[in-house]
N, C-alpha and C positions, 0 to 999 in steps of 0.2 A: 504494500500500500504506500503513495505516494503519502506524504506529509500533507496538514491545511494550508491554507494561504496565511503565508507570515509577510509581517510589515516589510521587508525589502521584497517580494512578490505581489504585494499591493501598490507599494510608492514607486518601485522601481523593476517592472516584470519584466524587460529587458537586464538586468545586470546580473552578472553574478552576487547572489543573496552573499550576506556575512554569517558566520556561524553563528552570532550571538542574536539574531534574528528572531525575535517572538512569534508564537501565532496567533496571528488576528482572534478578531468576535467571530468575524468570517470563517476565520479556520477552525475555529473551536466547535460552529454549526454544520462545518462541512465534516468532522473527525464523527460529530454525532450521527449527521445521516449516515455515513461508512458504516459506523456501530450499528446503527436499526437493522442495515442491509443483512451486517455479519449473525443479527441476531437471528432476523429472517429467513437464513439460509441456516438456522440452528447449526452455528459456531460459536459455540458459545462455550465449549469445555475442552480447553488448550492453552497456547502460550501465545504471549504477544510482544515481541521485541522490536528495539528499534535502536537508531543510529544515535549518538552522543549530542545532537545537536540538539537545541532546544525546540526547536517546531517540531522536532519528529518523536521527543521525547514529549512533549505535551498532547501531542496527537494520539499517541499507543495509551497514555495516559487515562485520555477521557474514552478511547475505544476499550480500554479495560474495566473499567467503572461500571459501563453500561453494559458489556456484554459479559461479562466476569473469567472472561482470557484471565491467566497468569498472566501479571507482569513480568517478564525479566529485565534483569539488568540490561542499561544502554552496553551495546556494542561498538567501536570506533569504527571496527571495519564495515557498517553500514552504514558510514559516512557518504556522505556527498563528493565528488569529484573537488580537490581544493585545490581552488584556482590560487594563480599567485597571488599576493596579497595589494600586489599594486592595480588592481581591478576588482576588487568585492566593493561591491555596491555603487561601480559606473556602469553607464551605458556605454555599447558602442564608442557611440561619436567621444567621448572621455577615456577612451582605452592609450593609456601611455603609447607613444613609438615602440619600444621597448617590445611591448607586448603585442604589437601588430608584427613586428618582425618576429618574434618566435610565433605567433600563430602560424608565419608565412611558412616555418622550416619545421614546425613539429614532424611531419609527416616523413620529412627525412633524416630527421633525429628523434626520433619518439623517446629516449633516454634524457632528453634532454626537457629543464626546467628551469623556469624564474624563484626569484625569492620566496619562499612562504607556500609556493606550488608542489606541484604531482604532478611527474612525468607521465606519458600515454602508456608508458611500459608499466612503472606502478600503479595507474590504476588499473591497469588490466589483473595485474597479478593480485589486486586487492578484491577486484569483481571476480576475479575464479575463487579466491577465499573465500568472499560472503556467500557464493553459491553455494558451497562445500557446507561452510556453519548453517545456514538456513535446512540444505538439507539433514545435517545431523538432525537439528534438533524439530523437523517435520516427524524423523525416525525414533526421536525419543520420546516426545510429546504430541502428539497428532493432537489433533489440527494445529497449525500456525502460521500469525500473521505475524510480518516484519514492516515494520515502517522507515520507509528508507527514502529515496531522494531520486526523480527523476533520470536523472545523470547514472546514477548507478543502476536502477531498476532496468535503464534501459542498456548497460553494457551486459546485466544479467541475460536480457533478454535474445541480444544477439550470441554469446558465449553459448546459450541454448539453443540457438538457432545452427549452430555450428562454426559459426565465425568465432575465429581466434589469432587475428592478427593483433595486436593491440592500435593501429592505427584506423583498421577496419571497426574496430569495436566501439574504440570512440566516435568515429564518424553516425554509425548506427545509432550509440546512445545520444548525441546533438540532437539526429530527428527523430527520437525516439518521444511519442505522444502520450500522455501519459496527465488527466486532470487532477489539482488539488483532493489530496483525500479518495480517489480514483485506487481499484485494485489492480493488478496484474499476476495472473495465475502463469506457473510454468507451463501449464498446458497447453497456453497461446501460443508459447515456440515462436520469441522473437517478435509477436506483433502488440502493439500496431505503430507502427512507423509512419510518418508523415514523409508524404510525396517527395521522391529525390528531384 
């Protein structure tokens, strides 16, 4: 499950969010409808983890309350892609030189990274990890949900689709679609991606 809509995805849904990003009224109402759905589809006796960040720990939060999921403890590795720190919470058009030229050359240094960032190679090896721990603990605790972060939902998604280049996997998770509070089961195999 993706997170709610936290205040840098409200003021600034163009930018990369900052970790310390709250969730909305917004997001709080979107985490509860996810809950009704998860209640609906009687999921309601399992675990529910999520990444370190605060919108996606407050989101598994209220999705646990209402549906009575185990909490687990945050996890880091269902963090979010961490952009370098010289672009959390710009737009585009405010994206340092800096970091238009490594946009321009990740593809053929995927090893390579800014200040404060993750390389394309590390999050790859981070998004085969979070695969791995989600499905452990699918195997230990059935049913369970993960509250994680578009960016990685959707490198999960193509890693399961069978892409495993790391430059291919971020490409995928970029257009990978994926609404606030929105689920994505492995069953989907990779979808739904927005039009290349």
């Amino acid at each position: 499950m993706r997170h709610g809509t936290c205040a840098d995805g409200l003021h600034r849904p163009d930018a990369h969010a900052r970790p310390r990003s709250l969730l909305t009224r917004i997001g709080a109402r979107q985490a509860e409808r996810a809950a009704l759905a998860l209640r609906t589809s009687e999921m309601t006796d399992g675990v529910i983890a999520s990444s370190t960040l605060l919108r996606a720990r407050s989101t598994a939060r209220i999705v646990s309350e209402l549906t009575g999921l185990t909490l687990s403890p945050a996890d880091s590795t269902f963090d979010e892609w961490r952009a370098p720190t010289c672009v959390l919470g710009r737009s585009p058009t405010q994206y340092p030189d800096a970091y238009v030229e490594w946009r321009n050359r990740r593809a053929v240094d995927p090893r390579s990274t800014l200040p404060g960032g993750e390389s394309l190679v590390e999050f790859h090896e981070r998004a085969r990890q979070a695969l791995t721990a989600a499905e452990l603990l699918a195997e230990a605790d059935p049913p369970v949900v993960i509250v994680s972060h578009r960016l990685l939902i959707g490198a999960i998604a193509a890693i399961s689709a069978g892409t495993d280049d790391p430059v291919a996997v971020f490409d995928h998770a970029r257009l990978f679609e994926l609404r606030p509070a929105e689920t994505w089961t492995h069953e989907k195999r990779g979808t739904p991606y927005a039009p290349a």
